[in-house]
N, CA and C atoms of all chains as a GROMACS GRO file, in nm:
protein
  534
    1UNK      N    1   0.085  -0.121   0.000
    1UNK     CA    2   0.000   0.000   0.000
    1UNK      C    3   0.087   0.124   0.000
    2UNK      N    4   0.043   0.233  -0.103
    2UNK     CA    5   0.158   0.321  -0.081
    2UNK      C    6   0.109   0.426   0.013
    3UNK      N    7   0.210   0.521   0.020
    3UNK     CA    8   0.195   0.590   0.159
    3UNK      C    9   0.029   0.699   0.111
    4UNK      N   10   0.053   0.771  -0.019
    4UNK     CA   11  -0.131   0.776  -0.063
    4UNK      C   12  -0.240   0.730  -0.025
    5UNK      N   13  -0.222   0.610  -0.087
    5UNK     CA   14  -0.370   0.484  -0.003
    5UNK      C   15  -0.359   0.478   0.116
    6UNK      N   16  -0.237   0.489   0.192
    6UNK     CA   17  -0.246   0.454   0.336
    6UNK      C   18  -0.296   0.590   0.413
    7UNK      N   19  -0.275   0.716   0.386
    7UNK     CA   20  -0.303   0.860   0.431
    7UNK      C   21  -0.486   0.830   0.336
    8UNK      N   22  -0.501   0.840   0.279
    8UNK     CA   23  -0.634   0.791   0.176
    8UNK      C   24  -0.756   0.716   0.252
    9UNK      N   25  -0.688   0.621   0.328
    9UNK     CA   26  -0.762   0.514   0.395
    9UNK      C   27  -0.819   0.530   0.499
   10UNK      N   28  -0.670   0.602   0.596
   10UNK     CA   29  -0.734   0.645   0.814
   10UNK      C   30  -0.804   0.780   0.771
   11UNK      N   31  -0.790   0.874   0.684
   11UNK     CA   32  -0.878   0.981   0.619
   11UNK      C   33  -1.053   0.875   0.633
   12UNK      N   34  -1.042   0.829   0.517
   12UNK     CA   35  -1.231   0.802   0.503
   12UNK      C   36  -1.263   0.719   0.650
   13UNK      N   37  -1.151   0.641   0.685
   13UNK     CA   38  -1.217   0.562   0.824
   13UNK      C   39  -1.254   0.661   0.920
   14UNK      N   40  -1.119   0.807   0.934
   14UNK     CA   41  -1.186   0.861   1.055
   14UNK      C   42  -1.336   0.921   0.992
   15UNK      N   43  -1.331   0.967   0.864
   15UNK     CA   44  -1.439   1.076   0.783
   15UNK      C   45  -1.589   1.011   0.870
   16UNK      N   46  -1.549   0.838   0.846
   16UNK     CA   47  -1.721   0.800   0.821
   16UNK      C   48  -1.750   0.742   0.964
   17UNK      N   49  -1.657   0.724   1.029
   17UNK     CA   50  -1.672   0.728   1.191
   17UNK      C   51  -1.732   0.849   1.204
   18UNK      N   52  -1.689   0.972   1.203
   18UNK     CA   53  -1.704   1.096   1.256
   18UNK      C   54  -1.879   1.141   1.233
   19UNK      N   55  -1.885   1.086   1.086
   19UNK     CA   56  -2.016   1.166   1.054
   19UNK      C   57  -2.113   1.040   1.090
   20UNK      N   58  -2.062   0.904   1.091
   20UNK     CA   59  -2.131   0.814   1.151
   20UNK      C   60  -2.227   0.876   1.304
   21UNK      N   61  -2.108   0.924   1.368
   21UNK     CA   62  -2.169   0.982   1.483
   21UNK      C   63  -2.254   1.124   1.482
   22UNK      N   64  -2.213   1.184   1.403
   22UNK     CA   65  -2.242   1.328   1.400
   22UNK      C   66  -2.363   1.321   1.364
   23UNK      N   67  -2.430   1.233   1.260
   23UNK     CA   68  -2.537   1.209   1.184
   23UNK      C   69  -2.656   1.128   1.253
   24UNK      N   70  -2.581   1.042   1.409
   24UNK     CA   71  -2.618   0.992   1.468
   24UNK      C   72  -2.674   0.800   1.371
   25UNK      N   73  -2.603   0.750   1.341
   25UNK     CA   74  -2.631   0.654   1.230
   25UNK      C   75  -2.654   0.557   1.343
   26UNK      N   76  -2.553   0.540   1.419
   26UNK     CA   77  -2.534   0.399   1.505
   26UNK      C   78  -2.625   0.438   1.615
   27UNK      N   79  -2.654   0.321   1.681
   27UNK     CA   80  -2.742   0.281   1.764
   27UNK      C   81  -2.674   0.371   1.907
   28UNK      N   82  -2.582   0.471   1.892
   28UNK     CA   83  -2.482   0.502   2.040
   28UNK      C   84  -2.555   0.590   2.041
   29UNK      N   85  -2.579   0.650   2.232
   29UNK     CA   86  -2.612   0.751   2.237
   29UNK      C   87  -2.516   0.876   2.351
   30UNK      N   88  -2.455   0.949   2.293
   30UNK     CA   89  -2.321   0.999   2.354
   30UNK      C   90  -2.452   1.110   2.412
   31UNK      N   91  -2.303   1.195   2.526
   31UNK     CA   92  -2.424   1.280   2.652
   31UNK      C   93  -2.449   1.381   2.563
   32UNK      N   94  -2.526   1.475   2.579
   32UNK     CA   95  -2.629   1.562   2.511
   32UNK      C   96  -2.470   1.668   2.448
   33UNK      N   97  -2.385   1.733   2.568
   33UNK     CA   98  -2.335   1.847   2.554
   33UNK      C   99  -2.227   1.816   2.413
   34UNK      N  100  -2.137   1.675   2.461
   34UNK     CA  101  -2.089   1.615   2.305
   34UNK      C  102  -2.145   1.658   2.195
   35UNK      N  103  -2.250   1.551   2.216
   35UNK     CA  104  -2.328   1.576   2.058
   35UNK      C  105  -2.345   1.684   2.009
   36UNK      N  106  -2.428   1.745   2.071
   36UNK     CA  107  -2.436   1.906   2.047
   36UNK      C  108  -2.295   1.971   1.994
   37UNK      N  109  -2.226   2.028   2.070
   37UNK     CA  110  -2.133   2.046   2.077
   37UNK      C  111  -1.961   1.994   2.003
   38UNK      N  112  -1.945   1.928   2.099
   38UNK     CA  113  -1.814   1.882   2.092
   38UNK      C  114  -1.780   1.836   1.937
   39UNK      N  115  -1.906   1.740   1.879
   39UNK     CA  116  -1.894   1.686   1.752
   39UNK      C  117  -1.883   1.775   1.652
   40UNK      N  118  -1.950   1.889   1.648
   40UNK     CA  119  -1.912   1.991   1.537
   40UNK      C  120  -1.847   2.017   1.564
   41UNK      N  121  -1.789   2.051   1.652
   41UNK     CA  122  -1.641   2.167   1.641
   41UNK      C  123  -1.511   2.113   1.658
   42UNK      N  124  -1.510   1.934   1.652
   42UNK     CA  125  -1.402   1.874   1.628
   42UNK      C  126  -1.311   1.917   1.524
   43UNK      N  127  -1.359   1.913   1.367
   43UNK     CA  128  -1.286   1.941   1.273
   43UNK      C  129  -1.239   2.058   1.288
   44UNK      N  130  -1.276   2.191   1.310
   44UNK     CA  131  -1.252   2.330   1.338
   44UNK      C  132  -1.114   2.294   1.458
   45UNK      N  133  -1.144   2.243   1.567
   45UNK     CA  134  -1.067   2.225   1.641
   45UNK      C  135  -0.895   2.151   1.538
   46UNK      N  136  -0.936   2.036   1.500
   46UNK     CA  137  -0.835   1.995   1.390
   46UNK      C  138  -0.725   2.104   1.306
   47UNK      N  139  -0.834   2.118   1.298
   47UNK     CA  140  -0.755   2.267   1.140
   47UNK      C  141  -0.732   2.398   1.240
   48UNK      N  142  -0.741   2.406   1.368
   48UNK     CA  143  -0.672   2.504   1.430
   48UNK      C  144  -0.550   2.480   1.516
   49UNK      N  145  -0.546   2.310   1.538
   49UNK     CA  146  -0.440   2.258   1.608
   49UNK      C  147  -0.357   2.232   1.495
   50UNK      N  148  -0.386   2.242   1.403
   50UNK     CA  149  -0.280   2.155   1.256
   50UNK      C  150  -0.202   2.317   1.227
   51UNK      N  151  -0.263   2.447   1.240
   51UNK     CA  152  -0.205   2.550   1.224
   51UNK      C  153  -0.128   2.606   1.298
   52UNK      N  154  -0.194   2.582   1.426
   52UNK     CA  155  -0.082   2.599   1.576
   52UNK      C  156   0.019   2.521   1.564
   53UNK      N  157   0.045   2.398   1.536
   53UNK     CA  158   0.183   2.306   1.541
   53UNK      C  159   0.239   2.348   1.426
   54UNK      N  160   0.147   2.390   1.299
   54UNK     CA  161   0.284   2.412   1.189
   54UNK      C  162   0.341   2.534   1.228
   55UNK      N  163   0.316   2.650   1.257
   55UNK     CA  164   0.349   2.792   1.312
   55UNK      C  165   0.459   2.734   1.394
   56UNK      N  166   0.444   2.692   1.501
   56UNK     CA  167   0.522   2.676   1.665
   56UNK      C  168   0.618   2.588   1.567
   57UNK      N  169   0.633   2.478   1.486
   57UNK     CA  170   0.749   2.400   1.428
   57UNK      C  171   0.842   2.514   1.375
   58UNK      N  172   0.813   2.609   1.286
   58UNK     CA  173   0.841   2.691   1.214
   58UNK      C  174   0.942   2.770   1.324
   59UNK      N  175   0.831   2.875   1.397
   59UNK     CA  176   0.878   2.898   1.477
   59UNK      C  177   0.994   2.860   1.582
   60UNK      N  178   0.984   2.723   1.608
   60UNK     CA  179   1.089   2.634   1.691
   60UNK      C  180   1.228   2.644   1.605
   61UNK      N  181   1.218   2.598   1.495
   61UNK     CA  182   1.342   2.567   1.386
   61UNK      C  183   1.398   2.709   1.361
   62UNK      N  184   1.364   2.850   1.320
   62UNK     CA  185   1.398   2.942   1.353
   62UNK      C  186   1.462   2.985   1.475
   63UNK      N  187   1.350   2.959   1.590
   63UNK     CA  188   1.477   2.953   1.672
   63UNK      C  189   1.614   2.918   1.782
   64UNK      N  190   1.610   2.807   1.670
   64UNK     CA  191   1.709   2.715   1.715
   64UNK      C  192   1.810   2.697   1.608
   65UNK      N  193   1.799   2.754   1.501
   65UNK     CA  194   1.852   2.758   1.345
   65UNK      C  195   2.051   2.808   1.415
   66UNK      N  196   2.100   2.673   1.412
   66UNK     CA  197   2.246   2.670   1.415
   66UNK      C  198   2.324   2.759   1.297
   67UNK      N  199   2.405   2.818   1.321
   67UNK     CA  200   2.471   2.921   1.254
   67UNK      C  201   2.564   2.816   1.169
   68UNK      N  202   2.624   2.722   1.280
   68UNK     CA  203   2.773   2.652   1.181
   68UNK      C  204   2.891   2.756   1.143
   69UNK      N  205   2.944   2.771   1.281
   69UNK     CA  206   3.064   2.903   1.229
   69UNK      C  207   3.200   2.766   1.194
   70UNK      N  208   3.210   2.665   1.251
   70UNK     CA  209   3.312   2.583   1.187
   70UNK      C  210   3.291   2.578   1.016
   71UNK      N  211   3.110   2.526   0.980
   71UNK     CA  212   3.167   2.520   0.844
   71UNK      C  213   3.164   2.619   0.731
   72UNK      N  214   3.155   2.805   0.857
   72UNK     CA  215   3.176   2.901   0.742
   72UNK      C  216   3.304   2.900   0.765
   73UNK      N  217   3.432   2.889   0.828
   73UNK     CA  218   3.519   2.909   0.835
   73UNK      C  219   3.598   2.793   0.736
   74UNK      N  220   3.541   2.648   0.732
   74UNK     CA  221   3.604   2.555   0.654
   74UNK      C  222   3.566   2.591   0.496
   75UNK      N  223   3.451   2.675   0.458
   75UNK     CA  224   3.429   2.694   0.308
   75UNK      C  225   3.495   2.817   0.268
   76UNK      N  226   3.519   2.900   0.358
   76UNK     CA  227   3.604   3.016   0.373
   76UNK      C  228   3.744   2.988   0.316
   77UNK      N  229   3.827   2.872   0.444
   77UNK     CA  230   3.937   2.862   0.318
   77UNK      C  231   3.914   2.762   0.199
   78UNK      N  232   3.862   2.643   0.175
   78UNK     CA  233   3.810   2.596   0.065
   78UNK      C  234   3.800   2.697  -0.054
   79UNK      N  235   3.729   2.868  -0.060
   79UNK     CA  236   3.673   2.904  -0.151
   79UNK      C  237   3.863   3.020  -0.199
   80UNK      N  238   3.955   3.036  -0.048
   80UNK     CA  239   4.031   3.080  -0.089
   80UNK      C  240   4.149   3.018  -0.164
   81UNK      N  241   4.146   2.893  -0.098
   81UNK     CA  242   4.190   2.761  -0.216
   81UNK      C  243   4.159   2.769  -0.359
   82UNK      N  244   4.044   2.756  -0.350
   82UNK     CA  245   4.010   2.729  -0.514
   82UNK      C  246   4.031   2.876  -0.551
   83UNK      N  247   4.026   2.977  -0.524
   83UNK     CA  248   4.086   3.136  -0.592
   83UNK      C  249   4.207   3.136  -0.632
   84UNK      N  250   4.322   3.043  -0.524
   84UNK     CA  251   4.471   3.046  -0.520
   84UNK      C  252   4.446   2.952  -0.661
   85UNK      N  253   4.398   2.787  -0.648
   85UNK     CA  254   4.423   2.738  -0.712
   85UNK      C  255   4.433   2.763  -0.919
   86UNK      N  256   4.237   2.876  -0.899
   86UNK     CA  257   4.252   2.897  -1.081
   86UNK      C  258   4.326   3.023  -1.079
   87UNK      N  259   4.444   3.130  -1.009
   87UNK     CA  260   4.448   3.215  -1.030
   87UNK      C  261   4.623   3.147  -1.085
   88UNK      N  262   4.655   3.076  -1.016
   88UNK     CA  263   4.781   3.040  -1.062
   88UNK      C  264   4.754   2.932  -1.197
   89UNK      N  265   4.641   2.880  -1.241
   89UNK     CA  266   4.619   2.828  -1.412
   89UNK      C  267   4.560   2.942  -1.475
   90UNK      N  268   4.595   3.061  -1.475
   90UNK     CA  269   4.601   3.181  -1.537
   90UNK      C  270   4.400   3.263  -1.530
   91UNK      N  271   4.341   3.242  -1.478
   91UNK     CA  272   4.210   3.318  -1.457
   91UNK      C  273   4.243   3.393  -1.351
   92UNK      N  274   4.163   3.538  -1.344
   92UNK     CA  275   4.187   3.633  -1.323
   92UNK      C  276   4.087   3.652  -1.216
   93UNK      N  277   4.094   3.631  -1.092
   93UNK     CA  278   3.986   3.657  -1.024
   93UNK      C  279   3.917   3.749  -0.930
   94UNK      N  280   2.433   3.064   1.657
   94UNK     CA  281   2.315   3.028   1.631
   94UNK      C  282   2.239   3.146   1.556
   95UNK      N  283   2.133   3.172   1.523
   95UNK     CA  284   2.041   3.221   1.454
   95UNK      C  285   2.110   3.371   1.467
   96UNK      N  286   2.065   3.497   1.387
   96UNK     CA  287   2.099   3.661   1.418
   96UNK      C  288   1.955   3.669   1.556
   97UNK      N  289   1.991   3.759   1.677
   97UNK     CA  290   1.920   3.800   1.750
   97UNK      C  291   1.794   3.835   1.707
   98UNK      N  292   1.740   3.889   1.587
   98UNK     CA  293   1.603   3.943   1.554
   98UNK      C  294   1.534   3.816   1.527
   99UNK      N  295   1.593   3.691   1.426
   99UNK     CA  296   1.555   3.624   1.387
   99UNK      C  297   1.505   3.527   1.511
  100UNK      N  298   1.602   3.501   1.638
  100UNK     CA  299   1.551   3.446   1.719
  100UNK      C  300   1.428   3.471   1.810
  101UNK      N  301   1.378   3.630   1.793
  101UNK     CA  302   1.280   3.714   1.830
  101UNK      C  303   1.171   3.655   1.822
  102UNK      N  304   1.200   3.622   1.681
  102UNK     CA  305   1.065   3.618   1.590
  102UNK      C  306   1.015   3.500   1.572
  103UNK      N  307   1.107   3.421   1.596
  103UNK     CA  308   1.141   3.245   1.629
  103UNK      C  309   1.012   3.266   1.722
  104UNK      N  310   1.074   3.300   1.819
  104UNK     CA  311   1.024   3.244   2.000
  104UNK      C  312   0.898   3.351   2.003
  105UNK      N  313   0.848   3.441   1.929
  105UNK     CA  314   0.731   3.485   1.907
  105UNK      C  315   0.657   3.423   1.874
  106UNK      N  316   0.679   3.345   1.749
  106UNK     CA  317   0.588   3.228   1.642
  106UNK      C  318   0.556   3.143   1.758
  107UNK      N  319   0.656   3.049   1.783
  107UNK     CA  320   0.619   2.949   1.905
  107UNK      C  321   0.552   2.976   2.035
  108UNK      N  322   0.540   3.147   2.080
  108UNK     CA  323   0.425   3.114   2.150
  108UNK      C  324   0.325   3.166   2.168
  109UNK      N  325   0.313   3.218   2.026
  109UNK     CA  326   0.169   3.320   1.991
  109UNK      C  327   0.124   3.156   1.936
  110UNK      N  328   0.171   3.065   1.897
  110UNK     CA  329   0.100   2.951   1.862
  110UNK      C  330   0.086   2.838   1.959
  111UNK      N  331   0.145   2.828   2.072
  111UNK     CA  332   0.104   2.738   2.169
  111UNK      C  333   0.015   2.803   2.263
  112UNK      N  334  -0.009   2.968   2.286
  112UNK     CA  335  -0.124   3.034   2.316
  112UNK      C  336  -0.264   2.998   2.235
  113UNK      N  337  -0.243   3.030   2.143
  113UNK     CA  338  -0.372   3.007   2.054
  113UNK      C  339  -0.420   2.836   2.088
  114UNK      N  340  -0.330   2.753   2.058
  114UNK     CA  341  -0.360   2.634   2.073
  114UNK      C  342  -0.385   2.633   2.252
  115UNK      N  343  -0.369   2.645   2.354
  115UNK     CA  344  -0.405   2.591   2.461
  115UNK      C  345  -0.551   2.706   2.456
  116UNK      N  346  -0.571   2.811   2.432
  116UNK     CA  347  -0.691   2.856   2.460
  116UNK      C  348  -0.805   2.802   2.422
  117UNK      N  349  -0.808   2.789   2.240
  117UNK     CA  350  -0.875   2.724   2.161
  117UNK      C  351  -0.956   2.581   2.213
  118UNK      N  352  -0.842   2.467   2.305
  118UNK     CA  353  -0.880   2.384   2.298
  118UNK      C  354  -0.936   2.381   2.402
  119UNK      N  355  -0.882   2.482   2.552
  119UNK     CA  356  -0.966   2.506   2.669
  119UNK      C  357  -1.095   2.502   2.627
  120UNK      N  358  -1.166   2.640   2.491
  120UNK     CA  359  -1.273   2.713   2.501
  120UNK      C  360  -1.345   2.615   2.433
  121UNK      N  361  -1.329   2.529   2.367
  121UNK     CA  362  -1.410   2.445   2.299
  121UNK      C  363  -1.449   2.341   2.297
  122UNK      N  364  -1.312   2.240   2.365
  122UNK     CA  365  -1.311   2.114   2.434
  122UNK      C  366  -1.356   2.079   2.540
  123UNK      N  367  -1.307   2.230   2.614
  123UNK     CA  368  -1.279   2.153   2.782
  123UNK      C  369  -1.457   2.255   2.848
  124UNK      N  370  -1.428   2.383   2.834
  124UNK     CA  371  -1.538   2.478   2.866
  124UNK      C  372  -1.706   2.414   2.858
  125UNK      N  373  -1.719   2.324   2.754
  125UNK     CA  374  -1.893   2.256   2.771
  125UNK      C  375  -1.943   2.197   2.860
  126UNK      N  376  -1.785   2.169   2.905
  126UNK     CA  377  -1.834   2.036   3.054
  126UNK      C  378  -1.789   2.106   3.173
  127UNK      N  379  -1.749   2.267   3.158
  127UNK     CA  380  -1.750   2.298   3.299
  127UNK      C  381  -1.908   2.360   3.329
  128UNK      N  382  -1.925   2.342   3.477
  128UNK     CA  383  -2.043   2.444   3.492
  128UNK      C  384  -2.038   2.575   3.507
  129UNK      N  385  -2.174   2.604   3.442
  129UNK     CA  386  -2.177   2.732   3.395
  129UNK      C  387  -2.146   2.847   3.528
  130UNK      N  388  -2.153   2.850   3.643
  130UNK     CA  389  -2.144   2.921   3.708
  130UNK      C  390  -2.020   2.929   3.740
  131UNK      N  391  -1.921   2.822   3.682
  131UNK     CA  392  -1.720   2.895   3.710
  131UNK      C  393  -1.690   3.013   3.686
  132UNK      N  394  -1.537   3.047   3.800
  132UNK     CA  395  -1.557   3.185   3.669
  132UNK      C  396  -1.484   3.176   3.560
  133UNK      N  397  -1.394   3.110   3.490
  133UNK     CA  398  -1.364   3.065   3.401
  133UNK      C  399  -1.422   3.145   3.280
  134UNK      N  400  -1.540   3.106   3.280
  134UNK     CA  401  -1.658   3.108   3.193
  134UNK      C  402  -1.657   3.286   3.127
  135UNK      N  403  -1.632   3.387   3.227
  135UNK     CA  404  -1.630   3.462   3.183
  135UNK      C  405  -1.535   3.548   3.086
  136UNK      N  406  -1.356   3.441   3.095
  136UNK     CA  407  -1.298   3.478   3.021
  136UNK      C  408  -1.280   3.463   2.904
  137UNK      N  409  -1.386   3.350   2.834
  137UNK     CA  410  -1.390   3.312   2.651
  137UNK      C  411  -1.572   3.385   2.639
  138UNK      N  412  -1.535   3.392   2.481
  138UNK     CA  413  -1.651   3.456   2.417
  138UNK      C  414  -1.799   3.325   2.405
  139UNK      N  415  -1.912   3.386   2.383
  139UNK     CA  416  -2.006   3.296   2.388
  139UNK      C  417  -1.932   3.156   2.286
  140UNK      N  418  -1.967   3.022   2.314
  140UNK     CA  419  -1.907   2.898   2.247
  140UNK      C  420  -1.980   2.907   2.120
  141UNK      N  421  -2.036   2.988   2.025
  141UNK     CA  422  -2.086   2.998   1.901
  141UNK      C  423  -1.955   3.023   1.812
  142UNK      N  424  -1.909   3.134   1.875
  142UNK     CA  425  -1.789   3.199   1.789
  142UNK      C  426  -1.677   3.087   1.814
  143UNK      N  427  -1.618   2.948   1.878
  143UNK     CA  428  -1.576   2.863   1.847
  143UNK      C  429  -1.558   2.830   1.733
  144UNK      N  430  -1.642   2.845   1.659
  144UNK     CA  431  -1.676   2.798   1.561
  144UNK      C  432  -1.682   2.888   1.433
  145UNK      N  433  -1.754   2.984   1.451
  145UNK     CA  434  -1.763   3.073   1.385
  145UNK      C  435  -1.624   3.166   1.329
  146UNK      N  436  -1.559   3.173   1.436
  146UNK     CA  437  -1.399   3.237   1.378
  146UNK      C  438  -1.326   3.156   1.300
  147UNK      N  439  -1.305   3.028   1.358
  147UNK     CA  440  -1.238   2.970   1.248
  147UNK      C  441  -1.278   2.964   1.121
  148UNK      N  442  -1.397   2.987   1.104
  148UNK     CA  443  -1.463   2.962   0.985
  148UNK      C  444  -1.449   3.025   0.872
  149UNK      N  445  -1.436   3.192   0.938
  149UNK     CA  446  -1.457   3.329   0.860
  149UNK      C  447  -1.319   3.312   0.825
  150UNK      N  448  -1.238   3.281   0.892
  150UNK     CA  449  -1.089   3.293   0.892
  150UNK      C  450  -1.044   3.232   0.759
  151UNK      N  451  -1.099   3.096   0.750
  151UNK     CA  452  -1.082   2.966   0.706
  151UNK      C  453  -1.156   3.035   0.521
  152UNK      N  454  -1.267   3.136   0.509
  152UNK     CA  455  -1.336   3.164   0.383
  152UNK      C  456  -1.222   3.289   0.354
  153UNK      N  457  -1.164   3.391   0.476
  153UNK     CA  458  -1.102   3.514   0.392
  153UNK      C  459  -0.985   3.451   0.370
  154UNK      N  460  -0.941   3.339   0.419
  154UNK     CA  461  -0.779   3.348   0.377
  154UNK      C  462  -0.826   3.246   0.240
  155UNK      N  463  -0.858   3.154   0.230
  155UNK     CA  464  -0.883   3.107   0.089
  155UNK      C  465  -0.905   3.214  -0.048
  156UNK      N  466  -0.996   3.284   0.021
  156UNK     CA  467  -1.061   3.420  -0.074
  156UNK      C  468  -0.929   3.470  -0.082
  157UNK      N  469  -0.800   3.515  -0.013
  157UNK     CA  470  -0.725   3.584  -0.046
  157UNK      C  471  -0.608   3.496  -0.156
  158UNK      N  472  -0.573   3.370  -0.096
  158UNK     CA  473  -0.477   3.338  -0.152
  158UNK      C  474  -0.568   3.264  -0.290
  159UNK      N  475  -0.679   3.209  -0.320
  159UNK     CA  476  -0.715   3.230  -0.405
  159UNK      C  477  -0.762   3.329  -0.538
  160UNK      N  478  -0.761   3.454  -0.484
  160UNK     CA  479  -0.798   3.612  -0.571
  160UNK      C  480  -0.625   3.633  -0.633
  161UNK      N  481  -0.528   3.563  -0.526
  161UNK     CA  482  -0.385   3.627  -0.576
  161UNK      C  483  -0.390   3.497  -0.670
  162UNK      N  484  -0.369   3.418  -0.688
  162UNK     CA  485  -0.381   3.244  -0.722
  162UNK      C  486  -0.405   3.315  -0.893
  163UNK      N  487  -0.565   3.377  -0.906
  163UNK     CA  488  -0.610   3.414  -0.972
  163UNK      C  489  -0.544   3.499  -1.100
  164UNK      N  490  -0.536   3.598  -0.994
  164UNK     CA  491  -0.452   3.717  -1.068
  164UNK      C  492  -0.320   3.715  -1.149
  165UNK      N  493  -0.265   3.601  -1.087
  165UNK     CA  494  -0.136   3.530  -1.128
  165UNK      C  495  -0.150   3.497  -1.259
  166UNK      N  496  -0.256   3.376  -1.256
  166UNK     CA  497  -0.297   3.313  -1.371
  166UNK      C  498  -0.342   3.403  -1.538
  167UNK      N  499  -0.397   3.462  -1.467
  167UNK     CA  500  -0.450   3.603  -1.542
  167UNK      C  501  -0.334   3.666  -1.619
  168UNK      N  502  -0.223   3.745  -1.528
  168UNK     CA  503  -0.139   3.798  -1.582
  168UNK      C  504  -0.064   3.702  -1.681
  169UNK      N  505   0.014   3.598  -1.623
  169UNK     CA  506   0.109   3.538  -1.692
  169UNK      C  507  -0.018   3.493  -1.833
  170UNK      N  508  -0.112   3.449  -1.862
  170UNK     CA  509  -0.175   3.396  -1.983
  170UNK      C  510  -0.169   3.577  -2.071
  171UNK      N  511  -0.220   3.655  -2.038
  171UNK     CA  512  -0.203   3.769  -2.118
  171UNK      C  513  -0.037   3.834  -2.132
  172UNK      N  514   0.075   3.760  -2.072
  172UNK     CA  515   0.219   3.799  -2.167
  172UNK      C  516   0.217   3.646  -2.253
  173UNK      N  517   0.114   3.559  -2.213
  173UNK     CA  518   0.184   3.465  -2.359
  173UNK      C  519   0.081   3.502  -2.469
  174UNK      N  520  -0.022   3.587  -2.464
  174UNK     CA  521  -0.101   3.665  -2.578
  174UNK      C  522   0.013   3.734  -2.602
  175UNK      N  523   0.028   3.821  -2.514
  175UNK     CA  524   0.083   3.945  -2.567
  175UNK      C  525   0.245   3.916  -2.665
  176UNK      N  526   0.306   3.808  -2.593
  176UNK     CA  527   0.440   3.754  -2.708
  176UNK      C  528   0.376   3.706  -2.811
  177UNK      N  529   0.286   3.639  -2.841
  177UNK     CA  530   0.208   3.540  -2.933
  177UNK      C  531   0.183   3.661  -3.071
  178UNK      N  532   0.115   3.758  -2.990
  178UNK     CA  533   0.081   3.860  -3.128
  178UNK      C  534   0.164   3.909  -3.166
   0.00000   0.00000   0.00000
């Protein structure tokens, strides 16, 4: 199964669970304030927690974003190398 | 590590968004099953707008990045008229 069908699949299972309940299909009877409530504003809840974690990741990696002064200093001479190296096979740099 | 502004703005993102997220899920999750007489209660907006903000939020930002989406499309097809003629 590729990773598509597999994201494809827990998608419609949670979809038809959700509205299973929401729609009230099955024989369950959850407490009043849920139903009412809680069941609609699951998805809303979803898509505001899915925006909060991508922000705060973002956020996190920013600021924690390593500088790497070893490997500006190792491309530093690397780049003065290769200047030494084509300036002495005659390019002008 | 990061330039000082950038880390600003870092640690801003992360917790203007773990704010939003712990309120959100207080006011919507947790708030139905407290009783109504906490005082709690008085610091989120009636539990309609739960719902309702995300929503509006959820139609203008589509509306926006869709109208630019648009406009895009628009322009670039009228320079391949406009090279064409």
């Amino acid at each position: 199964m590729t990773r598509a069908t597999e994201a494809a699949t827990i998608f419609g299972i949670t979809a038809t669970i959700y509205f299973a309940l929401l729609f009230q299909w099955l024989p369950v009877t959850l407490p009043k304030t849920v139903q009412e409530f809680t069941l609609p504003v699951l998805p809303w809840w979803v898509l505001v927690s899915f925006g909060a974690y991508s922000l705060g990741n973002i956020g996190y990696h920013v600021l924690t974003f390593r500088d790497c002064p070893e490997a500006f200093d190792e491309l530093q001479i690397q780049i003065s190398q290769a200047q030494a190296d084509l300036r002495s096979k005659g390019m002008t740099i | 590590m990061a330039s000082g502004q950038d880390k600003i703005v870092g640690a801003f993102l992360l917790t203007f968004s773990t704010v939003v997220f712990v309120y959100y899920t207080l006011w919507a999750i947790v708030m139905p099953f407290v009783d109504e007489t906490y005082f709690l209660h008085a610091y989120f907006p009636p539990r309609e707008y739960a719902i309702r903000i995300p929503c509006v939020l959820l139609v203008f930002g589509l509306t926006v990045i869709l109208t630019f989406l648009s406009m895009v499309m628009i322009k670039s097809k009228k320079k391949v008229e406009k090279k064409a003629a």
